[in-house]
N, C-alpha and C positions, 0 to 999 in steps of 0.2 A: 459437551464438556462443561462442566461445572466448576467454578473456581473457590477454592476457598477464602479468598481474600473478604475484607468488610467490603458491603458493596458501596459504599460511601469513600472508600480510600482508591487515591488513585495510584497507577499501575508505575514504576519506572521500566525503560528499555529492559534493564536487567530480569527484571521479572517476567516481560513478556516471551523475551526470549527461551527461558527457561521454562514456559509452557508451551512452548509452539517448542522446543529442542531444535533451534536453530541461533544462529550467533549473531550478537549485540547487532555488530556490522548490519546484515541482513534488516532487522530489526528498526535502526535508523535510515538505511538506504530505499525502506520498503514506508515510512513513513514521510519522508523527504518527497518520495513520487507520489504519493495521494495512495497508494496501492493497500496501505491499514492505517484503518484511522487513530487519530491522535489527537491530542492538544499541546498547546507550546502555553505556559504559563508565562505572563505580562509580556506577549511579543513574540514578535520573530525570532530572535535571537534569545529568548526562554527558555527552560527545561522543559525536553520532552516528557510527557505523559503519556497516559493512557486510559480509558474508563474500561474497567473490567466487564460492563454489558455489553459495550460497543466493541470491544474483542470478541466478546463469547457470539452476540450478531451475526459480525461480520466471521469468526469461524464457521458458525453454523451456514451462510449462504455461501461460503466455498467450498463447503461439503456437498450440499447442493447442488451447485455449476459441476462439480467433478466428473467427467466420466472415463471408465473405467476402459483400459485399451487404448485412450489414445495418448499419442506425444506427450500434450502439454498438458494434460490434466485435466484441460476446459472446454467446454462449449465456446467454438467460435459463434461470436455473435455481431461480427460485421466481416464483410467478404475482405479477402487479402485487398491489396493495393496490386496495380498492373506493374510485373518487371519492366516492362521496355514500351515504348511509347510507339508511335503506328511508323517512324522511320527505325527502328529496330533499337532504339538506342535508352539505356537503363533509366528509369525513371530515377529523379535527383533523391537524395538520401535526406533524410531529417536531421538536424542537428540533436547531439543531445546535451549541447551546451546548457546551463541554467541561463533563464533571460536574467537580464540587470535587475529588475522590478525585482525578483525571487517572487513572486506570487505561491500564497502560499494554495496546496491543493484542495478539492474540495473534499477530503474527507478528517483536514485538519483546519482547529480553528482554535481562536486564540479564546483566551478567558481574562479581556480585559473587560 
């Protein structure tokens, strides 16, 4: 996919959404996890962007990963985690609270 944007301008949520035809929402929740890359101009707490290569990148290697027939869409590429531990009982659940820090993910970075 080819974008027509200058490729010198960067991208807002609204725009990316509306090439990927999924919603804002998606969009910020999916940059928030590291899951598409982005940038926050001066800070944490900045307007999200986007660089239109590093979209078009990262669409093209989810094209890639994709395979066709299964569930999720993707190449597992680490084995699940064990349900229950060797007394039978459910291995403990991961929080998906945010830490305090808010670290931000690695496929976001700031442009101070």
């Amino acid at each position: 996919m080819r974008f027509d944007a200058d490729s010198s301008a960067l991208m807002r949520p609204n725009d990316v959404a509306r090439v990927l035809a999924v919603s804002r929402a998606w969009v910020y929740e999916a940059a928030r996890t590291g899951r598409i890359p982005s940038v926050r101009i001066g800070g944490d707490d900045g307007p999200l962007r986007f660089v239109p290569e590093d979209i078009e990148r990262w669409l093209d290697e989810q094209r890639a990963q994709w395979t066709p027939g299964s569930r999720s869409g993707r190449r597992r590429t680490e084995p699940e985690p064990p349900a229950a531990d060797a007394r039978g009982q459910a291995a403990p659940r991961r929080s998906r609270a945010t830490p305090p820090d808010r670290q931000r993910p690695p496929g976001q970075q700031s442009l101070l």
